[in-house]
PAZAPA-4460 file (N, C-alpha, C; in steps of 0.05 Angstrom, whole numbers, plus 32768, in hexadecimal, padded with zeros to 4 digits):
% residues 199
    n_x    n_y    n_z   ca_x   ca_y   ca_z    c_x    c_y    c_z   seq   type   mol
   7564   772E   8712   7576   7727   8728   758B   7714   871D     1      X     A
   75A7   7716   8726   75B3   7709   8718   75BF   76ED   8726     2      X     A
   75C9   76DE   871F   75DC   76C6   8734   75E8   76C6   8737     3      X     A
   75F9   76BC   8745   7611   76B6   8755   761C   769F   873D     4      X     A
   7630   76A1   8731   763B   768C   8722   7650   7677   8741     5      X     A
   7648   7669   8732   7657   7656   874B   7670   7645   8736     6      X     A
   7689   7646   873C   769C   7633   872F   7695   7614   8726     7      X     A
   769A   760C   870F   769A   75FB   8704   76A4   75D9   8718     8      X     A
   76B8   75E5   8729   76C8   75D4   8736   76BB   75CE   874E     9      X     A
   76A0   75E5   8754   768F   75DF   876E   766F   75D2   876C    10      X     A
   7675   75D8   874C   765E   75C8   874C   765E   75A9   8748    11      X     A
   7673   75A5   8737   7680   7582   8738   7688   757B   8754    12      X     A
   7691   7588   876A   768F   7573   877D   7672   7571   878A    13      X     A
   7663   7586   8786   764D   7587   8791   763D   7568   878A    14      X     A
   763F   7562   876E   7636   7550   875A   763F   7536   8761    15      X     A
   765A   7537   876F   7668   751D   8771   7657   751C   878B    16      X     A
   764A   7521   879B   7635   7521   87B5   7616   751E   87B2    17      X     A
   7613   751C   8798   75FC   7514   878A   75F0   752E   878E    18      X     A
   75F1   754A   8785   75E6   7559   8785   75DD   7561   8769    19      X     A
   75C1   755E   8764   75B1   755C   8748   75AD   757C   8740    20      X     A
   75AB   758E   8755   75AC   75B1   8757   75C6   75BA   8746    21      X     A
   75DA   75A7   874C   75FB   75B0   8746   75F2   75A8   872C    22      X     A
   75ED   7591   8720   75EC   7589   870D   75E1   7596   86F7    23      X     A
   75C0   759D   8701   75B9   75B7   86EB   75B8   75D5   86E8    24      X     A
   75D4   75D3   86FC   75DA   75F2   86F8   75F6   75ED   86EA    25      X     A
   7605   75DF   86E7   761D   75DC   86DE   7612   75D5   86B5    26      X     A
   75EE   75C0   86B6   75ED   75BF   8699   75E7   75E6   8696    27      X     A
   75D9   75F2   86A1   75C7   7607   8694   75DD   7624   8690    28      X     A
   75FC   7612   86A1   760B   762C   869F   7620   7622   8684    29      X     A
   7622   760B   8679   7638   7603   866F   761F   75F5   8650    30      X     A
   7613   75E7   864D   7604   75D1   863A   7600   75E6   8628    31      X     A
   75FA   7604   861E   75FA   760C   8606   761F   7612   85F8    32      X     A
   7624   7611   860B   7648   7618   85FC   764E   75FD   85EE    33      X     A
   7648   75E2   85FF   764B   75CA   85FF   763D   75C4   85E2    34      X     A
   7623   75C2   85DC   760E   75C3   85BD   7620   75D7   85AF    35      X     A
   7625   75EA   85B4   762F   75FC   859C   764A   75F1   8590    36      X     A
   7657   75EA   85A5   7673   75E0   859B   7676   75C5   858A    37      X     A
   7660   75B0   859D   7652   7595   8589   764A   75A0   8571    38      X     A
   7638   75B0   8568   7634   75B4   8551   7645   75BF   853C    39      X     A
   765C   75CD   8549   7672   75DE   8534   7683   75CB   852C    40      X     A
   768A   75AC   853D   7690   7597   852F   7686   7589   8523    41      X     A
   7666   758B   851F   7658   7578   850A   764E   7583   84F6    42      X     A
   7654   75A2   84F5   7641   75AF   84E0   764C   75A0   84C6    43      X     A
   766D   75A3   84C5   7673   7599   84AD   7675   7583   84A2    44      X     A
   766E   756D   84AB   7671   754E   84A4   764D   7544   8499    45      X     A
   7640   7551   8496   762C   754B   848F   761D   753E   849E    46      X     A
   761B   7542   84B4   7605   753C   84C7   75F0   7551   84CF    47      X     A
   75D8   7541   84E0   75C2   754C   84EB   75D5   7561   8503    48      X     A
   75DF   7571   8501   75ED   7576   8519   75E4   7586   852F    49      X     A
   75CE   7593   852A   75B4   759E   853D   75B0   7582   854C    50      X     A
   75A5   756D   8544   75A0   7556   854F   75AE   7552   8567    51      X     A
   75C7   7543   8550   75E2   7536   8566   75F4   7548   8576    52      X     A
   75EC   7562   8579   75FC   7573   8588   75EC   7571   85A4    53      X     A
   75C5   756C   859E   75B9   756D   85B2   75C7   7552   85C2    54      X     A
   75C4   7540   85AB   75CE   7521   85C0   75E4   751F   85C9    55      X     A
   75FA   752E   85C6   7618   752F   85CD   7612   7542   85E4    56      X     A
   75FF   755F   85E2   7605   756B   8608   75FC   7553   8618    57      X     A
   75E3   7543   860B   75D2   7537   8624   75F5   7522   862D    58      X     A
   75FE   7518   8622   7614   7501   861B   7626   750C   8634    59      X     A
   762C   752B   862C   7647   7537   8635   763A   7538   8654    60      X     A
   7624   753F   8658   761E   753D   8672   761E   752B   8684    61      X     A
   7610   7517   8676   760C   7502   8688   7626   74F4   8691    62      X     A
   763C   74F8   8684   7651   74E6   8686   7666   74F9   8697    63      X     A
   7659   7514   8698   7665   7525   86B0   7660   7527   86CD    64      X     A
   7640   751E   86C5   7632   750F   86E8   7637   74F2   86E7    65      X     A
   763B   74E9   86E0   764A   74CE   86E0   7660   74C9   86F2    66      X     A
   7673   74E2   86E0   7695   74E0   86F5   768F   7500   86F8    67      X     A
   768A   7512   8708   7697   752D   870F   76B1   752A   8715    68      X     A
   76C4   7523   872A   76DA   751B   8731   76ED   751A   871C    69      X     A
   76E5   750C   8703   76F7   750D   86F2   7707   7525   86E4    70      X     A
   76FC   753B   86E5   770B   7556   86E2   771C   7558   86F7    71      X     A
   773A   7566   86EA   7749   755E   8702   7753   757D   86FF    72      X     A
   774E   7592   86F5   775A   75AB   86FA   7771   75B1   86EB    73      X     A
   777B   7597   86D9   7792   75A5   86D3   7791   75B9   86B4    74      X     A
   777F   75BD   86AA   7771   75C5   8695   7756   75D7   8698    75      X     A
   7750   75EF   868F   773D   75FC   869D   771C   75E7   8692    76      X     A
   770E   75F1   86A3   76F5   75D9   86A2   76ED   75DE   8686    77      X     A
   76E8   75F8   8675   76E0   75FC   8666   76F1   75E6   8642    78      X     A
   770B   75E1   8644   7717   75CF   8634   7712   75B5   8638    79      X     A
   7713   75B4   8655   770F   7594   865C   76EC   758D   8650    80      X     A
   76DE   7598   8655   76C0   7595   8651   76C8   759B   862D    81      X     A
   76CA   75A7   8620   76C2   75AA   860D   76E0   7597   85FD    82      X     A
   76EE   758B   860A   76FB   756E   8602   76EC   7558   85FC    83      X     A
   76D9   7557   8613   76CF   753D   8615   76AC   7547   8600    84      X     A
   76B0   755A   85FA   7698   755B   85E6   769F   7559   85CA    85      X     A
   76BA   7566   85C9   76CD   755C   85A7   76CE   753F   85A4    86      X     A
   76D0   7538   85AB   76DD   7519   85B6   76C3   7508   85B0    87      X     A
   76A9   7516   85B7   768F   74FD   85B7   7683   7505   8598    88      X     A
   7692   7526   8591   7685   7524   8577   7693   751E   855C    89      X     A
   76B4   751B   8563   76C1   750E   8552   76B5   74EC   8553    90      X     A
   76AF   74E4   8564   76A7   74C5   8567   768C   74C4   854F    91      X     A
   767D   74D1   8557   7661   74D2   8546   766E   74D8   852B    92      X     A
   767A   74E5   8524   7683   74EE   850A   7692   74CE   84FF    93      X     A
   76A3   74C5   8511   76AD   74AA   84FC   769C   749E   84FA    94      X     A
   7682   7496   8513   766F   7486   850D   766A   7484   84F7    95      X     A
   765B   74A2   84F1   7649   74A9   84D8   7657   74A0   84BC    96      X     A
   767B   74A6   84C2   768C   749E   84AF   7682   747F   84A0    97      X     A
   7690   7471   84BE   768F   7456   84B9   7676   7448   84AE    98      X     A
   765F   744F   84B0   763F   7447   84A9   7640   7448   8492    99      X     A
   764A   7466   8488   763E   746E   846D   7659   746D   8461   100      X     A
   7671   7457   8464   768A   744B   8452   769A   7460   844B   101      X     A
   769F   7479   845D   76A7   7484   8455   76C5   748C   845E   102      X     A
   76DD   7494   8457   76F5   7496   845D   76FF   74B3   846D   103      X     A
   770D   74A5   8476   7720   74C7   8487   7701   74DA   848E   104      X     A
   76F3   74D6   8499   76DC   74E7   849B   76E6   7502   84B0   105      X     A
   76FC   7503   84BB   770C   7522   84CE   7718   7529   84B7   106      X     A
   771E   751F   8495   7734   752D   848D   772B   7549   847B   107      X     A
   7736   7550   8468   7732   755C   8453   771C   755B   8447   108      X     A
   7705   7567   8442   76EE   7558   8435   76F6   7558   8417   109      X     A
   7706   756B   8409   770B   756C   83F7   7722   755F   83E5   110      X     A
   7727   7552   83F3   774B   7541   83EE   773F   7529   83D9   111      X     A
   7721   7519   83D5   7721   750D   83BE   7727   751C   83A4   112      X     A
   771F   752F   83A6   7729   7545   8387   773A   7552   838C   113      X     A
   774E   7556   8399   776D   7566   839E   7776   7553   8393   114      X     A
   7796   755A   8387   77B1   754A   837B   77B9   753F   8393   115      X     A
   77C0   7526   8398   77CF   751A   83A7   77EA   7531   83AD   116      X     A
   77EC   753D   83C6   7803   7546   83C5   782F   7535   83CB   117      X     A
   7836   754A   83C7   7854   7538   83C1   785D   752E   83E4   118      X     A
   786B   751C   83E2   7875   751B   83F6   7884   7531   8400   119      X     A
   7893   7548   83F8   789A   7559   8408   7886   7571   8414   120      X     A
   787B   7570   8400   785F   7580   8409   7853   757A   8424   121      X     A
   7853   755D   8422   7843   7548   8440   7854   754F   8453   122      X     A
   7871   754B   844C   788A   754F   846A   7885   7569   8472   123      X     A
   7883   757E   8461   787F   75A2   846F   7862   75A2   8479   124      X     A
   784F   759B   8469   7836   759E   847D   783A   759A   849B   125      X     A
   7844   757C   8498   784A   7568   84B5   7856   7580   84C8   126      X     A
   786A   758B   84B2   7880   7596   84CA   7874   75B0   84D4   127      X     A
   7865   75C2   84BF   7856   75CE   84D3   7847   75D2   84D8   128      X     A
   7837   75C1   84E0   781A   75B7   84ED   7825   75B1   850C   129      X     A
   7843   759F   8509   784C   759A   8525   7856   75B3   8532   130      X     A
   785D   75CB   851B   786D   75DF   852E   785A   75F3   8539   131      X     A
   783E   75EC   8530   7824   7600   8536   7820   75F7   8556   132      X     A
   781A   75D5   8555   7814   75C5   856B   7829   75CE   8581   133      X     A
   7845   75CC   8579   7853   75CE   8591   7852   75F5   85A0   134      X     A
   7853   7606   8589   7857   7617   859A   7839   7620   85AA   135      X     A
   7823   7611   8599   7804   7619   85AB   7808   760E   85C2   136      X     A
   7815   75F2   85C3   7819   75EE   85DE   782B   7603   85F0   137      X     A
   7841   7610   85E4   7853   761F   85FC   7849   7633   85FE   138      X     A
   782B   7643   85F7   781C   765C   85FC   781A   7657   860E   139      X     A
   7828   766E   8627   7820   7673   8645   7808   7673   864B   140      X     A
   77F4   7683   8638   77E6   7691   8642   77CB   7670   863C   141      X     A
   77B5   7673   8655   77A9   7654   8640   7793   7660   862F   142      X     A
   7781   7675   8642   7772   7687   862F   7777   768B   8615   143      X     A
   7799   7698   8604   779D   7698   85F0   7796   7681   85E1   144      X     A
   77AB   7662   85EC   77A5   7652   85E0   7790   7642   85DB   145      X     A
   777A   7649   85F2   7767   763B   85E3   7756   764D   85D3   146      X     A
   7755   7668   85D9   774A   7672   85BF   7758   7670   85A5   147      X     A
   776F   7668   859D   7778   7664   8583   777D   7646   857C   148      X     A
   7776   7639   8591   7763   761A   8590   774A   7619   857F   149      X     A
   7739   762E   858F   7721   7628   8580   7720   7634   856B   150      X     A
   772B   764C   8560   772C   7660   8550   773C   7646   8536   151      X     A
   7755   7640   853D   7765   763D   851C   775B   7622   8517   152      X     A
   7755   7606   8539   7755   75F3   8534   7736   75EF   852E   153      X     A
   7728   7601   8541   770C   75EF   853D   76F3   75FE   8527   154      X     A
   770C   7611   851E   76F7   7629   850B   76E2   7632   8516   155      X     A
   76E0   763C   852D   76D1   7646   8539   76D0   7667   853A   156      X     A
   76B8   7671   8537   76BC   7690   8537   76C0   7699   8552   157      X     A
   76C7   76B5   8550   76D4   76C9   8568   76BC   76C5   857C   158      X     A
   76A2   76CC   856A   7682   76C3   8583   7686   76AE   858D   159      X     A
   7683   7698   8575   768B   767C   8585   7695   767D   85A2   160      X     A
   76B0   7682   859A   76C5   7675   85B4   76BF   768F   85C6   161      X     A
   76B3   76A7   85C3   76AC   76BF   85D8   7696   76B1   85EA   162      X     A
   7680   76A3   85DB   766B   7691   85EB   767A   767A   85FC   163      X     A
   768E   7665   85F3   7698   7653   85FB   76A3   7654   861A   164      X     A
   76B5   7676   8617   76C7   7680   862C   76BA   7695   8632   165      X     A
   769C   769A   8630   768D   76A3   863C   769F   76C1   8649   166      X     A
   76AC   76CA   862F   76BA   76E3   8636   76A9   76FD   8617   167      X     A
   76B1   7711   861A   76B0   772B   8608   76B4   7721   85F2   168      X     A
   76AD   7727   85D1   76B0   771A   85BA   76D6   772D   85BB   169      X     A
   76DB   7744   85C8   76F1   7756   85C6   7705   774B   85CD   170      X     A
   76FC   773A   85E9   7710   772E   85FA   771A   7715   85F0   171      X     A
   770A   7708   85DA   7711   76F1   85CD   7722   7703   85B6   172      X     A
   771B   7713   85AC   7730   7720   8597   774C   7724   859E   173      X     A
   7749   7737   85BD   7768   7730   85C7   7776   7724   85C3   174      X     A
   7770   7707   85D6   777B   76F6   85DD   777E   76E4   85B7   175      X     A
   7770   76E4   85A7   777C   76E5   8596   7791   76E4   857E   176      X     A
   7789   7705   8583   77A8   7713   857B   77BB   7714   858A   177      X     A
   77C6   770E   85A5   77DB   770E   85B8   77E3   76F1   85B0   178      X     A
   77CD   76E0   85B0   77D1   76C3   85A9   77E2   76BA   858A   179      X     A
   77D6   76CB   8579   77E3   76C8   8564   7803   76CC   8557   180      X     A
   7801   76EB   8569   7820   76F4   8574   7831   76E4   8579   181      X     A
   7830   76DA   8591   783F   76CB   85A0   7842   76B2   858D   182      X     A
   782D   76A4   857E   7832   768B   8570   784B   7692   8562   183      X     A
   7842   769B   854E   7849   76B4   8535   786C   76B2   853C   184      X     A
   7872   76C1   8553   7894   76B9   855C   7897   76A3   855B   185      X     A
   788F   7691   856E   7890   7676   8574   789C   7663   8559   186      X     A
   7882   7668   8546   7883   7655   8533   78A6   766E   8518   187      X     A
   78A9   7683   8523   78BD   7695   8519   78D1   7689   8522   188      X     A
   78D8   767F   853E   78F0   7675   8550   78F9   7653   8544   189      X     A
   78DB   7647   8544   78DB   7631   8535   78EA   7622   8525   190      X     A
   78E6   7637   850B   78ED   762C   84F9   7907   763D   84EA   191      X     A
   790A   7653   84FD   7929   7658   84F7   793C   7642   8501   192      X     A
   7938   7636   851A   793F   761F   8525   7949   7605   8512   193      X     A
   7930   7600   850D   7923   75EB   84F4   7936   75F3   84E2   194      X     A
   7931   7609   84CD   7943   760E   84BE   7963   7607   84C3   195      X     A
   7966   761C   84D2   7987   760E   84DC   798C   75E9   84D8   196      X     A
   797D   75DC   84E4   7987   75C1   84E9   7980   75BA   84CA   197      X     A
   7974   75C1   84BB   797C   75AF   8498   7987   75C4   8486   198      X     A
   799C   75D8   8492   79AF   75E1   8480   79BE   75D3   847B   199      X     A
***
């Protein structure tokens, strides 16, 4: 027999009324996307991340029955929640940094043995790293953009973010490739732009 999915947005006010039912239907529909996503940020930093992914859902939860209210709709629930789970596992990650003396622990793992690169090298990265950022932001669509959020930014596979957005592994391919499209111009319009202004 199957359920009735009930919106994300009815179960947080339910919660802001102290409803504990709302509460563990909102963990049992959302807390494995939540661990999976905790863990795809800690796999690489050398942590227990089976562990701290478990302690980051329990974390992400409690601090969502804490404030329900605080989601405000302008962002679909699914970014906002899995914001505030990036966010607790980047924290654990500098922790672990800072304990064990270690530097830039978000950067490059490999940049102690890379050549220092040139300063113009650093200005074009900069510049298009910013022209990636700006046109992901002007993707109409948000589905696209956050699948090529999780896809380019958070290295996440097509399953991954199909589990996340709890859509078709196909329908994440779509949106994708429409996503990529559309960048693809964007960052094309960009930097003919760009170009122009340092001829």
């Amino acid at each position: 027999m199957s359920r009735q999915t009930v919106a994300p947005s009815e179960l947080l006010a339910a919660m802001a009324g102290g409803d504990q039912r709302a509460m563990d239907t909102l963990y049992r529909d959302w807390s494995r996307k939540v661990r999976l996503f905790a863990r795809s940020q800690l796999l690489r930093c050398g942590l227990d991340a089976d562990a701290i992914a478990d302690e980051i859902t329990v974390d992400v939860f409690h601090d969502v029955w804490r404030a329900p209210l605080s989601y405000d709709g302008r962002v679909s629930f699914a970014t906002w929640l899995l914001t505030i789970t990036r966010n607790k596992a980047v924290s654990h990650i500098r922790s672990h940094a800072r304990r064990a003396g270690l530097h830039d622990p978000l950067g490059d793992e490999d940049a102690h043995i890379a050549p220092a690169p040139s300063l113009q090298a650093v200005q074009e990265q900069a510049q298009r790293s910013a022209a990636v950022m700006n046109c992901l932001r002007r993707l109409k669509n948000p589905l696209q953009r956050e699948s090529l959020t999780l896809w380019a930014l958070e290295d996440l596979s097509v399953l991954d973010i199909a589990r996340i957005q709890d859509a078709p592994e196909g329908t994440v391919k779509t949106r994708l490739f429409h996503g990529r499209l559309n960048l693809r111009q964007c960052l094309e319009r960009w930097f003919v732009q760009e170009g122009g202004r340092h001829e």
